[in-house]
N, C-alpha and C positions, 0 to 999 in steps of 0.2 A: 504494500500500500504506500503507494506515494503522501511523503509530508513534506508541504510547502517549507521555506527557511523558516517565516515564521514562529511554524508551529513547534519546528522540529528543535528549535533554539530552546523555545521556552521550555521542553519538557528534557533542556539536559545535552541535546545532543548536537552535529553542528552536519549542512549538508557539503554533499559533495558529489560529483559525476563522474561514470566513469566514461572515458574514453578507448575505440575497441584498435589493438592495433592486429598487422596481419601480417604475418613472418612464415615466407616461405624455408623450409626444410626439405633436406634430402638423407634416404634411412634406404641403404641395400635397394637404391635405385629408381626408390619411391618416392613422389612427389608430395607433402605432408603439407598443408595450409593448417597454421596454426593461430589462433586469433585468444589476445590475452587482452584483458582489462584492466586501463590501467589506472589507478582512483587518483583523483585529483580534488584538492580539498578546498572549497572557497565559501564564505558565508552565505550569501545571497544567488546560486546557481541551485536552487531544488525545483527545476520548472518543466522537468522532464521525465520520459519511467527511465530512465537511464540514472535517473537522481537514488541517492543513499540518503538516509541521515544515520549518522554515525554515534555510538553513546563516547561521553567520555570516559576516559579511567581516572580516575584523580589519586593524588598522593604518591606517583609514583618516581622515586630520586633518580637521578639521571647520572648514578655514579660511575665513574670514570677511574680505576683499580690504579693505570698507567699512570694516572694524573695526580693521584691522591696528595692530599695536602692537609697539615694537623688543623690550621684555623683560618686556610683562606677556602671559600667554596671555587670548583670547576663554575667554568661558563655552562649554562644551565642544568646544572645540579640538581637546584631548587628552583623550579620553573613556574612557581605559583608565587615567587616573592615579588613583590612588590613596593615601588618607590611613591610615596604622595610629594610633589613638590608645590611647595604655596608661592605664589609671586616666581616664579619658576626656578626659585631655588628648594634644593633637598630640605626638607620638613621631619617627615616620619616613615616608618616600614608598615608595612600591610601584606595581606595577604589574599589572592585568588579565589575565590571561592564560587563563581561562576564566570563564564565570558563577560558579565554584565554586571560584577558586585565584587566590591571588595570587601575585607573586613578587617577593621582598624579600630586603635583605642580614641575614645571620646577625644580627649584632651588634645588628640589631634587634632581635631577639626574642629572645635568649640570654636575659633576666631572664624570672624568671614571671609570669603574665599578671593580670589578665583582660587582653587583648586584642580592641579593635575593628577593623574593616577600613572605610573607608567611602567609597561609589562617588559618582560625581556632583558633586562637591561643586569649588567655585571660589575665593569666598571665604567666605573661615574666618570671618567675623565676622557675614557678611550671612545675614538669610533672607527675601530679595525677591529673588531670584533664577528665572528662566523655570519651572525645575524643581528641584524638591526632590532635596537628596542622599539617598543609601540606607544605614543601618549596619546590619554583619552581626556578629554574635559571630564572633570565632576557636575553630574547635571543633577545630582541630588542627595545632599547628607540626611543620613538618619540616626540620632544619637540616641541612644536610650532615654523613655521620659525619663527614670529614678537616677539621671545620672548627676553626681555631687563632685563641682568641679574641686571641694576642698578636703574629701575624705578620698575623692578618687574613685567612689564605690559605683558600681556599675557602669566602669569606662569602656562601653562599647558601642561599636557606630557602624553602619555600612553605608556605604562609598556608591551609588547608580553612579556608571558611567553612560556618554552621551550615544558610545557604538560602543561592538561587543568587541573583545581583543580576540584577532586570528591566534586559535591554537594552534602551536607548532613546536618544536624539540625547544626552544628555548620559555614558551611563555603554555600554562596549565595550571590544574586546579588543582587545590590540598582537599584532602578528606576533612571531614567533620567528625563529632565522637556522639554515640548515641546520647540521648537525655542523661540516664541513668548509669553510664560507666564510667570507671576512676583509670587511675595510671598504674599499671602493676611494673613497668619497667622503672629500675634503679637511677637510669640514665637517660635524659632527652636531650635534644637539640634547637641550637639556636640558631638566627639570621641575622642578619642586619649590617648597616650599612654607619653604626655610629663609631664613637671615641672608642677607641684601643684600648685606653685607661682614664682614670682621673685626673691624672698628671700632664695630658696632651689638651693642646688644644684644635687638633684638627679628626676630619671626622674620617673614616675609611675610603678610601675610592673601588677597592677591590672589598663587592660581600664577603664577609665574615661567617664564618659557622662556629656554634663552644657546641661541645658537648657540657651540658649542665648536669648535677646530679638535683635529683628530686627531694625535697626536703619535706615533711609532714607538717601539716598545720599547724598543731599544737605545738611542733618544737619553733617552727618559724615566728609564730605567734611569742613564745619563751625569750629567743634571740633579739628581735625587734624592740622588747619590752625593756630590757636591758638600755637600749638608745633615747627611746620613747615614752618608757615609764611604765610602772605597773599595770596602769590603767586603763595603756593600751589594748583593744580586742581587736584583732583583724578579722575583718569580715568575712562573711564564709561563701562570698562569691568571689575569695582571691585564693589561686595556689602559691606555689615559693620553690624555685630551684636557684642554685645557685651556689655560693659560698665557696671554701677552700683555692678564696685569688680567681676564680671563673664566675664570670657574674659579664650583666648587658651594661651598659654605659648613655648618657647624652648621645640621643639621634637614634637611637634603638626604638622607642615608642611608638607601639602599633605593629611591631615586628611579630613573627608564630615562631609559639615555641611547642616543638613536634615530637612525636614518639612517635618511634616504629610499629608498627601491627605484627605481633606476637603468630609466629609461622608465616609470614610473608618476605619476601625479597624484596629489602629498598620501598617498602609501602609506610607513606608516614599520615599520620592524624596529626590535626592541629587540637591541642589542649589546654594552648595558654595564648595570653598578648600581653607585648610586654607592657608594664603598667607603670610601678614608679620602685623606687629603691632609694636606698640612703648613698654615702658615697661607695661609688662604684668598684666593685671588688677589693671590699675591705672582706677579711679572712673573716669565716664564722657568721658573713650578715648576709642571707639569701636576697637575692632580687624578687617581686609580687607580681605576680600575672594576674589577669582576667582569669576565673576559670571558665574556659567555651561554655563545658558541659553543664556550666548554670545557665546558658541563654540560650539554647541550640532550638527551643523551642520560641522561642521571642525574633531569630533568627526565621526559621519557619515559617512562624505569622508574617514578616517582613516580608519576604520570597513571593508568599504568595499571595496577600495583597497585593504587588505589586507587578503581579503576570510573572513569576519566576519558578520555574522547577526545584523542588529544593533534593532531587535522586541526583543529582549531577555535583555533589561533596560527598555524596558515600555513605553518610549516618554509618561510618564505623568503629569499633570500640574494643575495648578488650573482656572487660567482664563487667556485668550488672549488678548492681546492688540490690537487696533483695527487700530494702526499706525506701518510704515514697521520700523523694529528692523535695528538698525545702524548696520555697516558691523564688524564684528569681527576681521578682520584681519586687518584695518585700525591703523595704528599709530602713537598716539598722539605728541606733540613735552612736554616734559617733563619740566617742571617750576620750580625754587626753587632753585633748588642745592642742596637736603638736604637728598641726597642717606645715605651719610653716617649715618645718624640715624634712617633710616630702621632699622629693626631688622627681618629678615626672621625667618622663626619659624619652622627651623630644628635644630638639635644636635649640629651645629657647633658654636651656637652662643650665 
C-alpha cells in the first residue's frame, strides 16, 4: 500500500523510490538480463507504486573499532546529537528524536529566539568533513508548563523544527526509554560539544563522548547536600552520573546522556539531559540530569498533538518497575535556598 511522504513521515518513517537498473550477464554462454533495484532515499518523492516508506531504526552508534578514540566521538558516531545555536552562535546540545523534534533542556530555550537546530554536524570549526551538516529554523518551542527556571525542576523542552532533517549515516534518531524503566547498566554515556574542564575557557570544537558512571539518588542527593546543605532534596525527576574527575561542563546543556540496550550491538537509549551541576568535575560531586523516563509520557502527549508518530524513538528500556511511577508533572516545594549556586550547563554560564 502506497503512503504518500506525508503520511509516511508522521507515522515514523521516511519515503523513498526505487529505481530499476538492467545489467546484462553472461553464464556458460547464456544470455542473463538481470534487473536490480536500487533504493534511493528522498523526503518528499512517495508519489508512485514504485515509492517505499521506510521505518527508522533509532539508537543505533555508528562505531568505528579503526577509529576508536577515549573522549573524542568519530564523525557520526552519534548521529542523533544535536547543536541549538541562538543568534547563530553554539548555545546548547540536544538531541534527535524524530526528523521533526528535538529534545533539549528548558533552560535552553527559556530566552527568545531566533533559534537554530543543526543535524550532522562534528566539528564546529571544520567544513571538510564526509558530509555536510543540516540547519533547521526552530518554528516552535515547547517547555514544560511545571518548569522552575530557579530549582531547575522539570527542564525539558522540544524543539519543532520548520522541515524534517534528511536521515543519512551522519544525522538519526536516539531511542527513548519506556515510562516505567530504570538504568541497570553501571556505566553510561555522554555528548556534547562544551568546556573540557572548569579551568578553560573555551568550548570543544570536536564532540566529546565520557563515559559517566551512574550514581543513585539517594547517594547523589547525600553528596550535593554536603555543598548545598542539609536541607537540600533533589527532586525525583532528576538522575546523577558522574563524579571520580568525569563529569559535563558549561555548553553541555541539553546534551543525552545514553545507555546501551542490554543484549544489543551499539543500540543506545536516551535516559538523561544534561541539566545543571556544581563546579564541573570536582571528584565525588555527580552532575543532575532530567530523568527522560519521568516525561516520556508528556513527550507522547507533545508528539501527538502535534501530528507526530511517537514508534519512531523506540519506547525502549531495560527492565520495568513493578510499582506505578510518581506523576511527572507534580511539583515539588523546593528547600534550601541555594539556587544561586546552581550552575546550569549552557554557554551563559
Amino acid at each position: 500500500m502506497l503512503l504518500c511522504a506525508f503520511e509516511c513521515l508522521q507515522f515514523g518513517g521516511y519515503c523513498s523510490y526505487r529505481r530499476f537498473k538492467f545489467l546484462q550477464a553472461k553464464y556458460v554462454g547464456i544470455s542473463i538480463t538481470l534487473k536490480l533495484a536500487v533504493l534511493h532515499t528522498f523526503w518528499y518523492r512517495c508519489a508512485s507504486d514504485t515509492d517505499v516508506c521506510c521505518k527508522v531504526r533509532c539508537g543505533k552508534r555508528r562505531l568505528d573499532t579503526q577509529l576508536f578514540t577515549k573522549d573524542k566521538a568519530n564523525f557520526a558516531e552519534f548521529p542523533w546529537m544535536l547543536a541549538i545555536l541562538y543568534r547563530n552562535d553554539y548555545h546548547c546540545g540536544a538531541s534527535l528524536i524524530h526528523p521533526q523534534v528535538a529534545l533539549t533542556a528548558a533552560h535552553c530555550v527559556q530566552n527568545p529566539g531566533p533559534y537554530k537546530v543543526r543535524a550532522g554536524e562534528w566539528d564546529r570549526y571544520s567544513r571538510g568533513e564526509p558530509l555536510d551538516h543540516e540547519d533547521r529554523a526552530a518554528e516552535k518551542i515547547i517547555i514544560h508548563p511545571a518548569y522552575n527556571a530557579n530549582s531547575l525542576k522539570n527542564d525539558i523542552a522540544l524543539i519543532i523544527v520548520d522541515e524534517p532533517f534528511p536521515l543519512q549515516d551522519n544525522i538519526g534518531v536516539v531511542c527513548l526509554p519506556h515510562q516505567n524503566s530504570y538504568i541497570i547498566q553501571q556505566e553510561c554515556l555522554v555528548t556534547g560539544w562544551g568546556k573540557t574542564s572548569h579551568h578553560t575557557l573555551w568550548r570543544s570544537n570536536i564532540l566529546k563522548k565520557t563515559i559517566l558512571p551512574v550514581v543513585s539518588h539517594g547517594f547523589c542527593q547525600m553528596l550535593l547536600q554536603f555543598y548545598l546543605g542539609s536541607t537540600f532534596t533533589l527532586d525525583s525527576t532528576f538522575i546523577c552520573a558522574g563524579g571520580q574527575n568525569k563529569d559535563t561542563c558549561q555548553g553541555d546543556g541539553g546534551s543525552p546522556l545514553m545507555c546501551e540496550v542490554a543484549r544489543t550491538e551499539n543500540v543506545y537509549v536516551q535516559f538523561g539531559i544534561v541539566s545543571w551541576g556544581l563546579k564541573c568535575g570536582t571528584t565525588d560531586v555527580p552532575g543532575v540530569y532530567v530523568s527522560v523516563v519521568q516525561f516520556v509520557h508528556w513527550i507522547d502527549r507533545q508528539m501527538a498533538l502535534h501530528g507526530f508518530h511517537s514508534s519512531v524513538y523506540g519506547k525502549m528500556g531495560f527492565e520495568k518497575r513493578t510499582y506505578q511511577r510518581r506523576n511527572p508533572n507534580r511539583v515539588l516545594s523546593f528547600e534550601g535556598g541555594h539556587t544561586s549556586v546552581y550552575k546550569v550547563r549552557d554557554t551563559q554560564h
